[in-house]
N, CA, C and O atoms as CSV, one atom per row, in Angstrom:
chain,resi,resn,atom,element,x,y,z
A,1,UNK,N,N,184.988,67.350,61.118
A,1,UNK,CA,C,186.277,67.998,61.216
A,1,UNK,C,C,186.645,68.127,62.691
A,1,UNK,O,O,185.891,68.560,63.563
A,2,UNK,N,N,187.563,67.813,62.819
A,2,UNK,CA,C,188.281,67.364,64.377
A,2,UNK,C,C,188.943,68.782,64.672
A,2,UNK,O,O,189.592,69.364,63.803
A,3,UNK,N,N,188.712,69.388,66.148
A,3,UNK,CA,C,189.423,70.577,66.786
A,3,UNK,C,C,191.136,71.110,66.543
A,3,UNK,O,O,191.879,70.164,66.807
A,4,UNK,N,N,191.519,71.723,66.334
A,4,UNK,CA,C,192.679,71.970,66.444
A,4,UNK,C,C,193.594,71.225,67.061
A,4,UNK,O,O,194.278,72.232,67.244
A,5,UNK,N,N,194.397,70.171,67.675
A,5,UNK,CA,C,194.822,70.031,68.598
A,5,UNK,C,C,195.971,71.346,69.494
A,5,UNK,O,O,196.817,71.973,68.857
A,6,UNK,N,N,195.779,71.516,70.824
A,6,UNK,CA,C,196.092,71.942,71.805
A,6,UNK,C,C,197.964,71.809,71.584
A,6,UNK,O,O,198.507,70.705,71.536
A,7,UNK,N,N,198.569,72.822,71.497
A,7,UNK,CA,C,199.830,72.738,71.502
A,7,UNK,C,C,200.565,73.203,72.641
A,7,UNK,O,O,200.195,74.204,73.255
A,8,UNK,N,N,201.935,72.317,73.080
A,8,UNK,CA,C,202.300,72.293,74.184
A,8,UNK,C,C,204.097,71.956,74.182
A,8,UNK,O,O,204.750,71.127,73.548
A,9,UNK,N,N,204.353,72.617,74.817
A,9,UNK,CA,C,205.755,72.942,74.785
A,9,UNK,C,C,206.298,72.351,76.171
A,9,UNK,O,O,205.774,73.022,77.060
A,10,UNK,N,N,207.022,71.501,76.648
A,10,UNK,CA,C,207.671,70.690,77.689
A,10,UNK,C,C,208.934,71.222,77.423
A,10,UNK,O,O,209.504,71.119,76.336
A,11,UNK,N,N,209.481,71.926,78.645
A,11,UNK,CA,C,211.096,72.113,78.466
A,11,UNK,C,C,212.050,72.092,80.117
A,11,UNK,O,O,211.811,72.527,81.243
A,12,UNK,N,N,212.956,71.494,79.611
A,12,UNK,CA,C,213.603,71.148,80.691
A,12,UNK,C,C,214.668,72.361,81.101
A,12,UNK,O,O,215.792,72.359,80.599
A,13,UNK,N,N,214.143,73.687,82.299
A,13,UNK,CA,C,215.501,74.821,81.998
A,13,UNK,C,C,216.208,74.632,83.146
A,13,UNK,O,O,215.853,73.996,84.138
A,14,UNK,N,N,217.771,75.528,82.860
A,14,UNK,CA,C,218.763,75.510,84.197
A,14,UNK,C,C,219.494,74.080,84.036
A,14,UNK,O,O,219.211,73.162,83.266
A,15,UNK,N,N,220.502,74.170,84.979
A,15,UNK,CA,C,221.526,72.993,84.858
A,15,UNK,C,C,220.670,71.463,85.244
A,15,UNK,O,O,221.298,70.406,85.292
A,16,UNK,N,N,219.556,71.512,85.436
A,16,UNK,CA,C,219.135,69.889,85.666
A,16,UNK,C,C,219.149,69.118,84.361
A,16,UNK,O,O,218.610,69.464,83.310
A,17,UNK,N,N,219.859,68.003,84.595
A,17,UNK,CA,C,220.007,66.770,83.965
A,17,UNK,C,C,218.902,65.599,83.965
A,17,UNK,O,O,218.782,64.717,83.114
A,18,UNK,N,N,218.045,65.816,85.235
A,18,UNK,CA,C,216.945,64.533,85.028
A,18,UNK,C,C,215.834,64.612,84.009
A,18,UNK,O,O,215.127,65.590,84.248
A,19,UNK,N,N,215.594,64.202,83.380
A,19,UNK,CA,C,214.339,64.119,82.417
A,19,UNK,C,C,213.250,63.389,81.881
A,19,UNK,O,O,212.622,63.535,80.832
A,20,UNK,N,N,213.163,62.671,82.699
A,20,UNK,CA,C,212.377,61.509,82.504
A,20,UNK,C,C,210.923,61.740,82.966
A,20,UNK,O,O,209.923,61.220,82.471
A,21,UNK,N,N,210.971,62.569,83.952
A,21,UNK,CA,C,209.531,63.118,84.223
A,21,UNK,C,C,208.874,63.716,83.118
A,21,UNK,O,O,207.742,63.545,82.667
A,22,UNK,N,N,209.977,64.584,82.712
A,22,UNK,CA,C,209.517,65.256,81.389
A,22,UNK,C,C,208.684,64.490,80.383
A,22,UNK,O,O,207.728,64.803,79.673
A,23,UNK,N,N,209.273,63.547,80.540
A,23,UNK,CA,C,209.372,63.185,78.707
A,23,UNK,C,C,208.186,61.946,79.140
A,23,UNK,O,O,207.506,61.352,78.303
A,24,UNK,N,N,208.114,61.709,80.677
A,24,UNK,CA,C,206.571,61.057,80.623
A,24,UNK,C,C,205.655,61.822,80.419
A,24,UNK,O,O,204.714,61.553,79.672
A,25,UNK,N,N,205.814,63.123,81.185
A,25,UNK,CA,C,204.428,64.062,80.597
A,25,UNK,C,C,204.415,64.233,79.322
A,25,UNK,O,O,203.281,64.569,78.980
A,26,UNK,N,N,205.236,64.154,78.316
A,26,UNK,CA,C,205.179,64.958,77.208
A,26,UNK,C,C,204.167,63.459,76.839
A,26,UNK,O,O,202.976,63.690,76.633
A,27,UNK,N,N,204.474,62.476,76.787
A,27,UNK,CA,C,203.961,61.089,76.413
A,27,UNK,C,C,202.530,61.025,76.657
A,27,UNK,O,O,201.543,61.025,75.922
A,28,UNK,N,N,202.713,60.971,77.872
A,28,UNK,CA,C,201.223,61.178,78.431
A,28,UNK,C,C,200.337,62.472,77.704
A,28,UNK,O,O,199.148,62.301,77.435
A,29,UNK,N,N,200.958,63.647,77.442
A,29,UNK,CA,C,200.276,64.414,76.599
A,29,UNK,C,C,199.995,64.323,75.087
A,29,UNK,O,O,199.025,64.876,74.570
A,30,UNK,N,N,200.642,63.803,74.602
A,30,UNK,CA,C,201.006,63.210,73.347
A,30,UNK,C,C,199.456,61.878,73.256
A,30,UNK,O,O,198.539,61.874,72.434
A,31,UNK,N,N,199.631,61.178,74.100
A,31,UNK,CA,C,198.635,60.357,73.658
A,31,UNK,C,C,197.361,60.723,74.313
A,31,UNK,O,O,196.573,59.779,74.298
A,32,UNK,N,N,196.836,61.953,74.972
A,32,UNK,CA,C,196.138,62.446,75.155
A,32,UNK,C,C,195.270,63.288,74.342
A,32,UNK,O,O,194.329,64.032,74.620
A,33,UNK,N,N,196.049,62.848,72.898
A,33,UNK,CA,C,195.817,63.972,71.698
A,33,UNK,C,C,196.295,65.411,71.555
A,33,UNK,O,O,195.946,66.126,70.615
A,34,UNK,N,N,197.041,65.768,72.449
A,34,UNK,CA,C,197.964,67.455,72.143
A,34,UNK,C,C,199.532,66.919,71.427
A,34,UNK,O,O,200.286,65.951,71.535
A,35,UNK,N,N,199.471,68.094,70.722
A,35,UNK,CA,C,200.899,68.149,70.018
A,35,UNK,C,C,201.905,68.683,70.763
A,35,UNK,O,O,202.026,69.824,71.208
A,36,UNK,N,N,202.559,67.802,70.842
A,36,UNK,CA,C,204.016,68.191,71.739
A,36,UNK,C,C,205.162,68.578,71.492
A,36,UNK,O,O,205.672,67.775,70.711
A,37,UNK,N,N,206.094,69.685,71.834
A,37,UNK,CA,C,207.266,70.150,71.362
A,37,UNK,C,C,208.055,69.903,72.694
A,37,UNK,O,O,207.919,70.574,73.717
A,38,UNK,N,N,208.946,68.782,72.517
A,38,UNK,CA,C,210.193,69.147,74.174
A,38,UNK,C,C,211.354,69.159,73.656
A,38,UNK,O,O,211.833,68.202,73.048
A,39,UNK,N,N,211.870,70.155,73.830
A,39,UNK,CA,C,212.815,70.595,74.227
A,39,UNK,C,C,214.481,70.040,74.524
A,39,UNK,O,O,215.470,70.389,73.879
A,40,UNK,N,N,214.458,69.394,75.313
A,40,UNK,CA,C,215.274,68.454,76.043
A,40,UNK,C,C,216.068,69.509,76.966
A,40,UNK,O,O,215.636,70.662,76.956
A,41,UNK,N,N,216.947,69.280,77.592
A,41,UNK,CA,C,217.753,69.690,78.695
A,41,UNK,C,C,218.422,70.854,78.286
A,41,UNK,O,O,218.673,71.141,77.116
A,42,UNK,N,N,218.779,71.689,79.538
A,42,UNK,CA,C,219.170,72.747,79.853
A,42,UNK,C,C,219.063,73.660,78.783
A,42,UNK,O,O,219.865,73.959,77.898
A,43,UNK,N,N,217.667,74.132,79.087
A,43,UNK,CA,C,217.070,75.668,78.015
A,43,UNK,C,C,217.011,76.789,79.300
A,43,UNK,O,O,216.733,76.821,80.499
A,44,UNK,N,N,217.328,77.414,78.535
A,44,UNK,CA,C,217.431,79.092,78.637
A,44,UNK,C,C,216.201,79.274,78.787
A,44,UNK,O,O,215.454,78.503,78.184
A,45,UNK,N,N,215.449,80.636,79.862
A,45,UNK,CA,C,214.633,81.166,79.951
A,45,UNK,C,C,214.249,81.669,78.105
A,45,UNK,O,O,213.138,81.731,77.579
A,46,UNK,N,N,215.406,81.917,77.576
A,46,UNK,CA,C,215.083,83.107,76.415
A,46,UNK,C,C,214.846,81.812,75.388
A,46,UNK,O,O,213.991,82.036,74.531
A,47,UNK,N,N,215.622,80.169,75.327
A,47,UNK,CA,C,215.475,79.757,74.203
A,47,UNK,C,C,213.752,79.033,74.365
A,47,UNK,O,O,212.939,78.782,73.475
A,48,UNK,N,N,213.650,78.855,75.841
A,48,UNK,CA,C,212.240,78.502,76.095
A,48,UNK,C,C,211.224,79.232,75.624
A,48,UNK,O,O,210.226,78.532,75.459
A,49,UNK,N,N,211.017,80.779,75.236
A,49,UNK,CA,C,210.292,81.770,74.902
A,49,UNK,C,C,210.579,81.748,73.200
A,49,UNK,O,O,209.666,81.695,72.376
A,50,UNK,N,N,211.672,81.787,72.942
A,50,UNK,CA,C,211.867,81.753,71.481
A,50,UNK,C,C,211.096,80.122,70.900
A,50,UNK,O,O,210.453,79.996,69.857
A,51,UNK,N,N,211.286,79.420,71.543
A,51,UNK,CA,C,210.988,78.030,70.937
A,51,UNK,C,C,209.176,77.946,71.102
A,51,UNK,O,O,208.295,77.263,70.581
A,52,UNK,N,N,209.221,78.934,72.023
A,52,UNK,CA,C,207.252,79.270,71.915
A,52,UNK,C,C,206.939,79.979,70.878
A,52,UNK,O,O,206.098,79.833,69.992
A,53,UNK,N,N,207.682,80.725,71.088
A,53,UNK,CA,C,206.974,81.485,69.972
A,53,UNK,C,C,207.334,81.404,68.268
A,53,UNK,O,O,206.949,82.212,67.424
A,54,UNK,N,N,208.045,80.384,68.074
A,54,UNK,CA,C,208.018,79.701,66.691
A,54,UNK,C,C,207.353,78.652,66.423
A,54,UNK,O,O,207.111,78.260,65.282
A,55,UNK,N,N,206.981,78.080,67.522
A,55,UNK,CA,C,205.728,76.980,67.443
A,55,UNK,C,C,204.585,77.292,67.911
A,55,UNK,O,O,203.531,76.751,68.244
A,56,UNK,N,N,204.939,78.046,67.867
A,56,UNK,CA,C,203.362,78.886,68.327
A,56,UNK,C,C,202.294,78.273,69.644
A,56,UNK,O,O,201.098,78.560,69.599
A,57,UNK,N,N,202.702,77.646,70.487
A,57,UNK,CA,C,202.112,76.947,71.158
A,57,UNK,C,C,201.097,77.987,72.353
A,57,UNK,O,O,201.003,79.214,72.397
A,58,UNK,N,N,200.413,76.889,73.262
A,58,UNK,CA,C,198.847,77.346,73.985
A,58,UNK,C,C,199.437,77.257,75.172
A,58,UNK,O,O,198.961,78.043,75.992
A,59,UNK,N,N,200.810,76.189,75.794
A,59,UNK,CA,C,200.670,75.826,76.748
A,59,UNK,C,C,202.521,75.879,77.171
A,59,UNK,O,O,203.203,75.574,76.193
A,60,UNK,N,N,203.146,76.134,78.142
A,60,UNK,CA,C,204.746,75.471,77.968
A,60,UNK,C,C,204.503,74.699,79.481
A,60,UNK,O,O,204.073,75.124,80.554
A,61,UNK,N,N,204.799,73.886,79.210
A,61,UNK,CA,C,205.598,72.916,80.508
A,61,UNK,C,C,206.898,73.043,81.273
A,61,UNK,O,O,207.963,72.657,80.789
A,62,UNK,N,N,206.785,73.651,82.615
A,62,UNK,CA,C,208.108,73.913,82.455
A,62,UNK,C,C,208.623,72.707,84.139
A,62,UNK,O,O,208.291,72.921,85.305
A,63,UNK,N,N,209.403,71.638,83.647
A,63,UNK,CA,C,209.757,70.674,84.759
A,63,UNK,C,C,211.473,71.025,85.549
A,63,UNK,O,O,212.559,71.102,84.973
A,64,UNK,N,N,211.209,71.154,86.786
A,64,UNK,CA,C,212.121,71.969,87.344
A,64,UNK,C,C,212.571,71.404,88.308
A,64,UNK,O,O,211.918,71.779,89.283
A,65,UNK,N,N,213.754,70.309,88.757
A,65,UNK,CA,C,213.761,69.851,89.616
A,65,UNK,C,C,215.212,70.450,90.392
A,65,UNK,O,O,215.610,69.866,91.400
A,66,UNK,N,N,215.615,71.090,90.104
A,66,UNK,CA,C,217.005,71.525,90.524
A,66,UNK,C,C,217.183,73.173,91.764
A,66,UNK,O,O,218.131,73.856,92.152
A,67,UNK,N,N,215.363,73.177,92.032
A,67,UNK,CA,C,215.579,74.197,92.907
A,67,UNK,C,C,215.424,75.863,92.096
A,67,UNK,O,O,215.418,76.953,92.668
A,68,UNK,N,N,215.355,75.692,91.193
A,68,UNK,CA,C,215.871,77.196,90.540
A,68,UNK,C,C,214.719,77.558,89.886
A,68,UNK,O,O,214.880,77.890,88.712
A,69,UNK,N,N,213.933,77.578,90.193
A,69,UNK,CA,C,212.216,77.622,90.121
A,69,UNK,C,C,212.142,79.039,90.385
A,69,UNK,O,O,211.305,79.736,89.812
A,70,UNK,N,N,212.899,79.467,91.149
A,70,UNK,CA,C,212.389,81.351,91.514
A,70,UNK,C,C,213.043,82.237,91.155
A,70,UNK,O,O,212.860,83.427,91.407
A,71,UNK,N,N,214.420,81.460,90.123
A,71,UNK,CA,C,215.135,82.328,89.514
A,71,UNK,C,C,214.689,82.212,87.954
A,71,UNK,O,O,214.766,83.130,87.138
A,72,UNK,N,N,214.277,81.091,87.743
A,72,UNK,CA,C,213.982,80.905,86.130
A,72,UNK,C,C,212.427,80.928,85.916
A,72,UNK,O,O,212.154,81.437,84.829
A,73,UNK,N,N,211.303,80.518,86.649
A,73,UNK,CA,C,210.452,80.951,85.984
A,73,UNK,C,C,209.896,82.554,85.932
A,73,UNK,O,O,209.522,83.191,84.948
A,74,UNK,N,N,209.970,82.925,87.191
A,74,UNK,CA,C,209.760,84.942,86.933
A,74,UNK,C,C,210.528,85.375,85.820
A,74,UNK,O,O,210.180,86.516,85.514
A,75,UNK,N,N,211.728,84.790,84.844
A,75,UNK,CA,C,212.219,85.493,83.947
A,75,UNK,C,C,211.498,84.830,82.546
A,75,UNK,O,O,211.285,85.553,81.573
A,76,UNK,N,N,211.162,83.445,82.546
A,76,UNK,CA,C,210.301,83.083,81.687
A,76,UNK,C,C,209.028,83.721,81.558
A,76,UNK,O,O,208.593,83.950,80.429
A,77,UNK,N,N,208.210,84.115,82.844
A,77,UNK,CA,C,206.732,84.953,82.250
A,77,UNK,C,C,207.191,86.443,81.723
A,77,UNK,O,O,206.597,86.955,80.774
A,78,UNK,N,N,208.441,87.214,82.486
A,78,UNK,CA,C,208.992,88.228,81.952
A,78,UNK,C,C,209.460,87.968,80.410
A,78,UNK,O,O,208.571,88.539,79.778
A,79,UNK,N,N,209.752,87.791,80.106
A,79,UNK,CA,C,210.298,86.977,78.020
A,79,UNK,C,C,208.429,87.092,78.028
A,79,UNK,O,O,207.894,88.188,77.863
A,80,UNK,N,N,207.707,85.974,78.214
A,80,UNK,CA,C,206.129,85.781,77.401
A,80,UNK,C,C,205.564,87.505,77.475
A,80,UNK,O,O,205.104,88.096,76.498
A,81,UNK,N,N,205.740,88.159,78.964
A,81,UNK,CA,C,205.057,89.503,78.750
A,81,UNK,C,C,205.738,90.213,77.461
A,81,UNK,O,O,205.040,90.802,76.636
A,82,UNK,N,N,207.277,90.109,77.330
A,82,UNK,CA,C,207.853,91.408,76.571
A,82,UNK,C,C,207.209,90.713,75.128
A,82,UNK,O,O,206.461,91.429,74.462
A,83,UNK,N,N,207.431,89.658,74.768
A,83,UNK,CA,C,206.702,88.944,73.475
A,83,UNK,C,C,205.093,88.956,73.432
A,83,UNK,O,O,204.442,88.219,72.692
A,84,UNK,N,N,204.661,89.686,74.128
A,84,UNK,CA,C,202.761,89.509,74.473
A,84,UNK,C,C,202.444,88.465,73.774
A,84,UNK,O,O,202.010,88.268,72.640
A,85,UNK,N,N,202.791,87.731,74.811
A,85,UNK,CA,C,202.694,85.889,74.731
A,85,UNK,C,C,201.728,85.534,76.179
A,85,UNK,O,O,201.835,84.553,76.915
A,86,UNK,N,N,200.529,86.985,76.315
A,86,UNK,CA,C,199.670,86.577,77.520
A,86,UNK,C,C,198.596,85.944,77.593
A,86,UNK,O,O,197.700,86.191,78.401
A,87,UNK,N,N,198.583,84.891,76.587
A,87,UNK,CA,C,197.296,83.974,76.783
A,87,UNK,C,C,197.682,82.538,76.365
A,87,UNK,O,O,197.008,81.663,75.822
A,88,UNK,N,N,199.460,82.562,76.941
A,88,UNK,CA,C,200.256,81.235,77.078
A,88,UNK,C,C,200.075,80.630,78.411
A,88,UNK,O,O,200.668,81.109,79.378
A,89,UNK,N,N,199.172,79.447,78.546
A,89,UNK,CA,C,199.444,79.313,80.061
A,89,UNK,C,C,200.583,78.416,80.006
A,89,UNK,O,O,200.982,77.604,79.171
A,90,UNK,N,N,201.131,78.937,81.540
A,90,UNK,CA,C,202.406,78.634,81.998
A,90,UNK,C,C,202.033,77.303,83.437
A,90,UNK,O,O,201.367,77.470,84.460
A,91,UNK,N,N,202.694,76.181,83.002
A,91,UNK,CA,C,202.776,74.984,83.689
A,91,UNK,C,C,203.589,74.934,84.649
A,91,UNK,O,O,204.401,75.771,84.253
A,92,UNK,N,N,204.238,74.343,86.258
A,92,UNK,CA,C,205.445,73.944,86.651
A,92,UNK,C,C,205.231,72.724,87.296
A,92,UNK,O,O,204.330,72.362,88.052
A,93,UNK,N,N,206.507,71.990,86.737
A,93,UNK,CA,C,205.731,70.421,87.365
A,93,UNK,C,C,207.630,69.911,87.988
A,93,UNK,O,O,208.602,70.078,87.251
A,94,UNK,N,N,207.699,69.543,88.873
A,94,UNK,CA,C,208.589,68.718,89.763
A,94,UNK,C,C,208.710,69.006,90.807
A,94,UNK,O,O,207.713,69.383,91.423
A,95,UNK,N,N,210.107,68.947,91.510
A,95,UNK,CA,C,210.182,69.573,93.444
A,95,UNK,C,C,210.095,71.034,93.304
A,95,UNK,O,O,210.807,71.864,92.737
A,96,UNK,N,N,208.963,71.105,94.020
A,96,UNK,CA,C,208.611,72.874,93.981
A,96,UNK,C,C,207.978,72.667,95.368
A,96,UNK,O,O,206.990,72.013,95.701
A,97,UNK,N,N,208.863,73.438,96.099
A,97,UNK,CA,C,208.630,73.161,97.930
A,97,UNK,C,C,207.042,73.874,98.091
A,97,UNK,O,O,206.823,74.480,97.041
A,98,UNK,N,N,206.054,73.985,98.891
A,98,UNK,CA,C,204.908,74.219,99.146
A,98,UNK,C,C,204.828,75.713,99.429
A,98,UNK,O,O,203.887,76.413,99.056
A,99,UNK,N,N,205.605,76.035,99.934
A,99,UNK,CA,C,206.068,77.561,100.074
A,99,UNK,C,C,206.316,78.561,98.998
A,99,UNK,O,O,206.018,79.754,99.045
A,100,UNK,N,N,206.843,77.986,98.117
A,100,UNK,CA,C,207.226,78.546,96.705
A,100,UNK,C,C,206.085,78.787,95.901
A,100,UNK,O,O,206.038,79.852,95.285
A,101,UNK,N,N,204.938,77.779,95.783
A,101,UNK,CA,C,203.532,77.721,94.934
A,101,UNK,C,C,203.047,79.056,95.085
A,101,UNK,O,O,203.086,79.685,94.028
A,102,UNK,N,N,202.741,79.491,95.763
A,102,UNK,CA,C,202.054,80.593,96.004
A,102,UNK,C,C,202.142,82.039,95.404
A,102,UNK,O,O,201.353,82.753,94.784
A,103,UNK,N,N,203.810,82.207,95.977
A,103,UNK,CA,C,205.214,83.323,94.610
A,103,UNK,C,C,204.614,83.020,93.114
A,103,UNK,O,O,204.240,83.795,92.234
A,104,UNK,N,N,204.667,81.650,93.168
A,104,UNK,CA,C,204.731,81.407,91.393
A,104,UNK,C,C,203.350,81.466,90.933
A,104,UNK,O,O,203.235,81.700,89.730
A,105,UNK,N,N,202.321,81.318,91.567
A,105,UNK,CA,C,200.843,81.513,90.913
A,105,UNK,C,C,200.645,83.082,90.711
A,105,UNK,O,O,200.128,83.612,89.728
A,106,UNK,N,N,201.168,83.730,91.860
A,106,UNK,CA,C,201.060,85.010,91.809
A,106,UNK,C,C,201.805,85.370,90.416
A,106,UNK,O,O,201.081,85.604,89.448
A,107,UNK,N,N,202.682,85.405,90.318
A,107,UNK,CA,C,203.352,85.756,89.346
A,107,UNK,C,C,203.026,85.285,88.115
A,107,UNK,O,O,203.681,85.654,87.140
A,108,UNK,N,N,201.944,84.382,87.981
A,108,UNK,CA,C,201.305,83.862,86.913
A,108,UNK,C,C,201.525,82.821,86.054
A,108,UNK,O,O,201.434,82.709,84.832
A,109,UNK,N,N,201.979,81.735,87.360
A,109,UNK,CA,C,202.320,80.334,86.512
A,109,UNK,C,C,200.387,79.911,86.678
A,109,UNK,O,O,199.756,80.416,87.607
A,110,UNK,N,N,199.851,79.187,85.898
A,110,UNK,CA,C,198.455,78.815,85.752
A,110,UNK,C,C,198.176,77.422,87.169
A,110,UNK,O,O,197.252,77.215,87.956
A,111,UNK,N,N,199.551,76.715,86.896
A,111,UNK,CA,C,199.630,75.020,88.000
A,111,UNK,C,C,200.844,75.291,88.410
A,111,UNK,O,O,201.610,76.105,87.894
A,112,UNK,N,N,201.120,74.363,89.695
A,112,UNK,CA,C,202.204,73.724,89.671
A,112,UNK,C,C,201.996,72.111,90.308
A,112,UNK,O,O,201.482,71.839,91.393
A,113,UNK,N,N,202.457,71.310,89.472
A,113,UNK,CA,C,202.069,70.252,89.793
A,113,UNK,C,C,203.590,68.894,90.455
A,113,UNK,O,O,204.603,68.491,89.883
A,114,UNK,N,N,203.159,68.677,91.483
A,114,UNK,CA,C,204.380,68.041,92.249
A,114,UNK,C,C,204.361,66.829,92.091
A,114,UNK,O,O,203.392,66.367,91.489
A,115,UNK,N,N,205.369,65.955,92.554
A,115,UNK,CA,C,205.648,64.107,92.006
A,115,UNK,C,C,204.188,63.934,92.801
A,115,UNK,O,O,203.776,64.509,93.808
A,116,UNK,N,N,203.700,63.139,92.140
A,116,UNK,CA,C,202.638,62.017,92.709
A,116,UNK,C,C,201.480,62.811,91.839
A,116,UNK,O,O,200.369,62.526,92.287
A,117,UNK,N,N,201.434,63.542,90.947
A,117,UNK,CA,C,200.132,64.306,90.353
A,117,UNK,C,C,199.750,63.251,89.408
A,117,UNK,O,O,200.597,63.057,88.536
A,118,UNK,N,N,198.527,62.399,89.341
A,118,UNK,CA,C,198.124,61.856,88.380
A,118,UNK,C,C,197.678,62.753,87.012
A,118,UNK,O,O,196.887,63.692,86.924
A,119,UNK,N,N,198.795,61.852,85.621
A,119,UNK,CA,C,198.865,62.146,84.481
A,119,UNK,C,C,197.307,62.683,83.893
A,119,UNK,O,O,197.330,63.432,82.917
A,120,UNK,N,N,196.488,62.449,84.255
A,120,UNK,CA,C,194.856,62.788,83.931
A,120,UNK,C,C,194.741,64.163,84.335
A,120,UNK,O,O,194.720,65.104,83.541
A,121,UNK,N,N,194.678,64.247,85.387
A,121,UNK,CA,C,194.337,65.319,85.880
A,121,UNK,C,C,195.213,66.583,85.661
A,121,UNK,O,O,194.783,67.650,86.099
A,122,UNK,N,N,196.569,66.542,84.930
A,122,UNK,CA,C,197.744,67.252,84.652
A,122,UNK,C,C,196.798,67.575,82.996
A,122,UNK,O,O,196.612,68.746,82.666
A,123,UNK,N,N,196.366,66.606,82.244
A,123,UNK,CA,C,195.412,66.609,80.864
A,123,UNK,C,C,194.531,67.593,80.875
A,123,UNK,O,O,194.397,68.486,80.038
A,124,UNK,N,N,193.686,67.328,82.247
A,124,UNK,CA,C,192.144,67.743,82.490
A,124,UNK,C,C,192.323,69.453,82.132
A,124,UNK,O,O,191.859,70.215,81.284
A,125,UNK,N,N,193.445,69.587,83.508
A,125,UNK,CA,C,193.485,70.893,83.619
A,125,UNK,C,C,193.906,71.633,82.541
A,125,UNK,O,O,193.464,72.770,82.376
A,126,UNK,N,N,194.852,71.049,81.642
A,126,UNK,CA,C,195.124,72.178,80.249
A,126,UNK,C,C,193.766,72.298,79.416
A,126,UNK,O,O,193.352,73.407,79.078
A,127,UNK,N,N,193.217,71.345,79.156
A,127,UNK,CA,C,192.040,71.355,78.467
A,127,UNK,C,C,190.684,72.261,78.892
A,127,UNK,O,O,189.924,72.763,78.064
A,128,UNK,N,N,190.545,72.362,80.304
A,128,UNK,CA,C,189.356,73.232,80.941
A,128,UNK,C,C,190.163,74.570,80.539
A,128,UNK,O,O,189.350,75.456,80.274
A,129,UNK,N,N,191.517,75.013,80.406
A,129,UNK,CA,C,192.120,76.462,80.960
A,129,UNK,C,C,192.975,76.887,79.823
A,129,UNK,O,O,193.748,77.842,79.904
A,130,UNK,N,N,192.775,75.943,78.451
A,130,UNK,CA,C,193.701,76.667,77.246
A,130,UNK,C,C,192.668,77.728,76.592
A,130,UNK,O,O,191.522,77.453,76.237
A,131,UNK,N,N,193.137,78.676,76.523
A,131,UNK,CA,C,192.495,80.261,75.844
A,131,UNK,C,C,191.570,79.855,74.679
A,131,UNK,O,O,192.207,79.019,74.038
A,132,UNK,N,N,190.900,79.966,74.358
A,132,UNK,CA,C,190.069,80.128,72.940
A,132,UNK,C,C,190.210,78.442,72.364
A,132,UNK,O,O,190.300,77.973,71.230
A,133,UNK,N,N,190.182,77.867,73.633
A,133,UNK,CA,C,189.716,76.132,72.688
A,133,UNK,C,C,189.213,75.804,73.635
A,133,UNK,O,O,189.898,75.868,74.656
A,134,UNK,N,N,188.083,75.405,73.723
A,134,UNK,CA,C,186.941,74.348,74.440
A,134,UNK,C,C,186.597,73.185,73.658
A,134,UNK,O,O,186.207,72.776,72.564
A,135,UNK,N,N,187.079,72.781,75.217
A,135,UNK,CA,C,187.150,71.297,74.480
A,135,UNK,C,C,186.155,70.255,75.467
A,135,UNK,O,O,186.086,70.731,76.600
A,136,UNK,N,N,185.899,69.834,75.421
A,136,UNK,CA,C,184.234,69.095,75.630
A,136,UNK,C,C,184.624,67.841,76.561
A,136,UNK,O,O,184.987,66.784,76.045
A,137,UNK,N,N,184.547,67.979,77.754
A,137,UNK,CA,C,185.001,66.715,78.907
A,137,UNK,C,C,184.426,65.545,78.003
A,137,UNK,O,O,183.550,65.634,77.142
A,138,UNK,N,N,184.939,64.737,78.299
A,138,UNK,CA,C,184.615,63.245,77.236
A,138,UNK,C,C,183.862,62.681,79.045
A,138,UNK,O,O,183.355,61.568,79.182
């Protein structure tokens, strides 16, 4: 009998239109063996939290290329706290200036992962750091 697979939520929030990063990670996660829920373009802090918590997912992805990284994710872990949704780790993956990382770990994003992050190692890390599933380095 095969593990649960690892569920994971990719969502694209705020007025950005690009998505293609997205929807490679979601791919790349997808054939990595996790079940994937995305979203598609311009979600709401609140529909991003609602759409977690009806899929019940381990993990959200949140790809942010439009700068608005310090207005939308502090209100996304605010939504997971008021939903005690605290053993969701929280992802950020696109232009997220080097300066900014630091705000957002504090505040309890788990990564943030910038262009050039090899797709493996974006895998590795959900798998060592999702709550109550160990999953066995191959």
């Amino acid at each position: 009998m095969s593990d649960p697979k690892i569920r994971v939520l990719v969502a694209k929030p705020g007025l950005d239109g690009h998505d293609r990063g997205a929807k490679v990670i979601a791919r790349a996660l997808r054939d990595a063996g996790m079940e994937v829920i995305y979203t598609g373009l311009r979600q709401t802090p609140e529909m991003i939290v609602n759409a977690s918590l009806q899929e019940d997912v381990q993990v959200i992805g949140l790809s942010i290329l439009s700068g608005a990284h310090n207005a939308i994710v502090p209100r996304v872990l605010d939504l997971l706290k008021q939903n005690k949704m605290d053993d969701v780790l929280v992802l950020v993956g696109g232009i997220i200036p080097d300066q900014d990382i630091g705000a957002l770990k504090q505040a309890g994003v788990a990564a943030v992962f910038q262009p050039g992050t090899a797709m493996d190692d974006i895998v590795k890390f959900i798998r060592a750091n999702v709550k109550g599933h160990a999953v066995p380095q191959a």
